[in-house]
C-alpha positions in Angstrom: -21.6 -7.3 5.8 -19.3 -10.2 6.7 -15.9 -10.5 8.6 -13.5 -10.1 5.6 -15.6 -6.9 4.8 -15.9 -5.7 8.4 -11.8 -6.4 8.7 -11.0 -4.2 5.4 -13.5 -1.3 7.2 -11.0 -2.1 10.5 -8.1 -1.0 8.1 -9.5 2.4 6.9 -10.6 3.4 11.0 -7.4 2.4 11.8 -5.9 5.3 10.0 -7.1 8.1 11.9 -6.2 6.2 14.9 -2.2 5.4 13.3 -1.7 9.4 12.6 -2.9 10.5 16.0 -1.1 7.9 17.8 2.0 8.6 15.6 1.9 12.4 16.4 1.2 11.9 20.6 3.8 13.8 22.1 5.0 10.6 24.2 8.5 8.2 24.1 6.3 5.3 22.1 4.2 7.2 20.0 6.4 5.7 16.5 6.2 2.4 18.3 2.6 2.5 18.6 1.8 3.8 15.5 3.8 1.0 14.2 1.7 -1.6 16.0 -1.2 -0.2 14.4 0.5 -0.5 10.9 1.5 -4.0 11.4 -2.4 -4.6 12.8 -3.5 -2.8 9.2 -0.6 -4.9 7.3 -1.9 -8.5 9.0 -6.0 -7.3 8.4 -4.9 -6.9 4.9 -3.4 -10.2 4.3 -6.4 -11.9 6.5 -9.4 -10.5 5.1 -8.4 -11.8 1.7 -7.2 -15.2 3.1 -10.6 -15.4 5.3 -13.1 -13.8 2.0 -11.6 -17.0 0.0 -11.3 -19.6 2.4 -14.9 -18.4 3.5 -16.7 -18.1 0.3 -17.5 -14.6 1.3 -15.8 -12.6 -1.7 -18.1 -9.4 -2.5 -18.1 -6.2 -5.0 -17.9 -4.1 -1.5 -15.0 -6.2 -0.4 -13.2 -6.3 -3.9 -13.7 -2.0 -4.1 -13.0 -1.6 -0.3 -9.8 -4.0 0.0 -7.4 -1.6 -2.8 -8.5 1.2 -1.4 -8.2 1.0 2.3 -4.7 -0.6 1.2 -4.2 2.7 -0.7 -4.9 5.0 1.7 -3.1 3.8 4.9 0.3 3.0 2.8 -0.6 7.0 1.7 -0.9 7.9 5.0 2.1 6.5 6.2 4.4 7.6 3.5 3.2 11.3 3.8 4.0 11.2 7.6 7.2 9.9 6.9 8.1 12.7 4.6 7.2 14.8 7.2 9.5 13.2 9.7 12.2 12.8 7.5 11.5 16.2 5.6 14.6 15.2 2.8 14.2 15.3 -0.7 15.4 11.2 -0.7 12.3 10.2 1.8 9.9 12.2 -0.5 11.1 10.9 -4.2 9.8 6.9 -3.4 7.3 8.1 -1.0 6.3 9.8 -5.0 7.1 7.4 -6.7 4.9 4.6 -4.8 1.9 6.8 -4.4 2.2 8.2 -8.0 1.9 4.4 -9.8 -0.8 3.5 -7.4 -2.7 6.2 -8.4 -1.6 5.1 -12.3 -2.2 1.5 -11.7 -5.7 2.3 -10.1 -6.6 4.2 -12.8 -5.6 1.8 -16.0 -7.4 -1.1 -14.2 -10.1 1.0 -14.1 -9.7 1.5 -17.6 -8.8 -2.0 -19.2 -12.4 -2.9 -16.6 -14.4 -0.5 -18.9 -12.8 -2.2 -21.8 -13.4 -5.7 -20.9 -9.5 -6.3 -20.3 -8.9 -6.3 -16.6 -7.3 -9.5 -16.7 -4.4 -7.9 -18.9 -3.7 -6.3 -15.7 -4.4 -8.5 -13.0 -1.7 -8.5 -9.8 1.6 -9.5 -10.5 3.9 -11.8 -8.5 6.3 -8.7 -8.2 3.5 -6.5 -7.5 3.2 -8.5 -4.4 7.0 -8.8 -3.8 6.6 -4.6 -4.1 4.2 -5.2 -1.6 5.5 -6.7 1.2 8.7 -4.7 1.1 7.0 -1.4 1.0 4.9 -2.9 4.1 8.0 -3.7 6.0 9.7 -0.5 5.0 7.0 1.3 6.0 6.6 -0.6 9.4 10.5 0.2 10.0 10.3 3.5 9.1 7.4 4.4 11.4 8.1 2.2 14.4 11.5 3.4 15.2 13.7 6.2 15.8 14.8 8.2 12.6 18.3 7.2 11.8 18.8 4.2 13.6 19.8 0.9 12.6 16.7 -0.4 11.6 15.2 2.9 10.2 18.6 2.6 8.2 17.0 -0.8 7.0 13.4 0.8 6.6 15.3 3.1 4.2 16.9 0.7 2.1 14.1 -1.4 2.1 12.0 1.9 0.6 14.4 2.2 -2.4 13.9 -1.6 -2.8 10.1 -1.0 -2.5 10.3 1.6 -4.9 12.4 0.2 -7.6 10.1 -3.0 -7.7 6.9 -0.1 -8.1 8.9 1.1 -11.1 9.2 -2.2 -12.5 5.7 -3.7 -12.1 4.7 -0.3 -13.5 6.2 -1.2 -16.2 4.5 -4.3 -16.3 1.6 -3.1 -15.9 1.5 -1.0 -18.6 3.3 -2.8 -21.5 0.5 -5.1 -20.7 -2.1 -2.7 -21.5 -0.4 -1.0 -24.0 -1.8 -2.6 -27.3 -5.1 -1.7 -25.6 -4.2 1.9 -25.0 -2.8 2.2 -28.5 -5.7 1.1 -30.4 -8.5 2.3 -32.1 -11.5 2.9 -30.0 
């Protein structure tokens, strides 16, 4: 166990902790919730930096990291369709969860095939990214409907149009591998 590894595990606890918070009947609940986010976000960001810089890159880091990544952006989104309750918050809230769970599942795939690499993270995978992660932190931190929800929202469809697209990426990559003979 090292400190990349023990950050990532920091990510998953913290979701418990982000839903409670974000459902306290109290005036900063959103806020705080939001603080936790952006603690999740920033952990994300530094256990990768700190696993590299360190030398301390493991199997349990490289399963762990997607997955805790995964399941508080999850977490989130289905709150905020249950704050927002609209058809327009739950289509990308969809839409991101649905490709994760497609993405997830062809690298799994092209990794039992020997071709992971065809499907390694792309530069507008991380784009995707960092606007869902700010769209996300807007969305949860502040009251629904104000100016900077407004821009959580808008940063959402962004988010979710890039998902689309790196999708797409993703799997015209893979797709001479999926099409051929096994």
């Amino acid at each position: 166990m090292n400190i990349p590894n023990l950050l990532t595990l920091l990510r998953i606890v913290l979701i418990p902790v982000f839903i409670l918070i974000y459902y306290l009947p109290v005036p900063y609940a959103h806020f705080s919730a939001g603080v936790i986010f952006a603690l999740a976000a920033i952990t994300d960001w530094f256990d990768g930096y700190l696993a590299r810089r360190w030398n301390q890159t493991s199997a349990l880091g490289a399963f762990l990291d997607p997955v805790a990544d995964k399941l508080i952006v999850a977490a989130a989104l289905v709150v905020l369709t249950q704050t927002f309750s609209a058809l327009w918050m739950t289509v990308p809230a969809i839409i991101i969860i649905g490709r994760e769970i497609v993405i997830s599942a062809l690298r799994e795939w092209m990794a039992e095939v020997g071709k992971r690499a065809n499907v390694a993270v792309s530069y507008i995978g991380k784009i995707k990214t960092a606007l869902q992660m700010i769209s996300i932190l807007l969305l949860v931190s502040f009251t629904p409907f104000s100016a900077l929800s407004w821009v959580g929202i808008v940063a959402m469809y962004g988010a979710a149009i890039l998902t689309l697209w790196s999708m797409i990426i993703y799997l015209k990559a893979a797709w001479p591998v999926l099409t051929s003979e096994m």
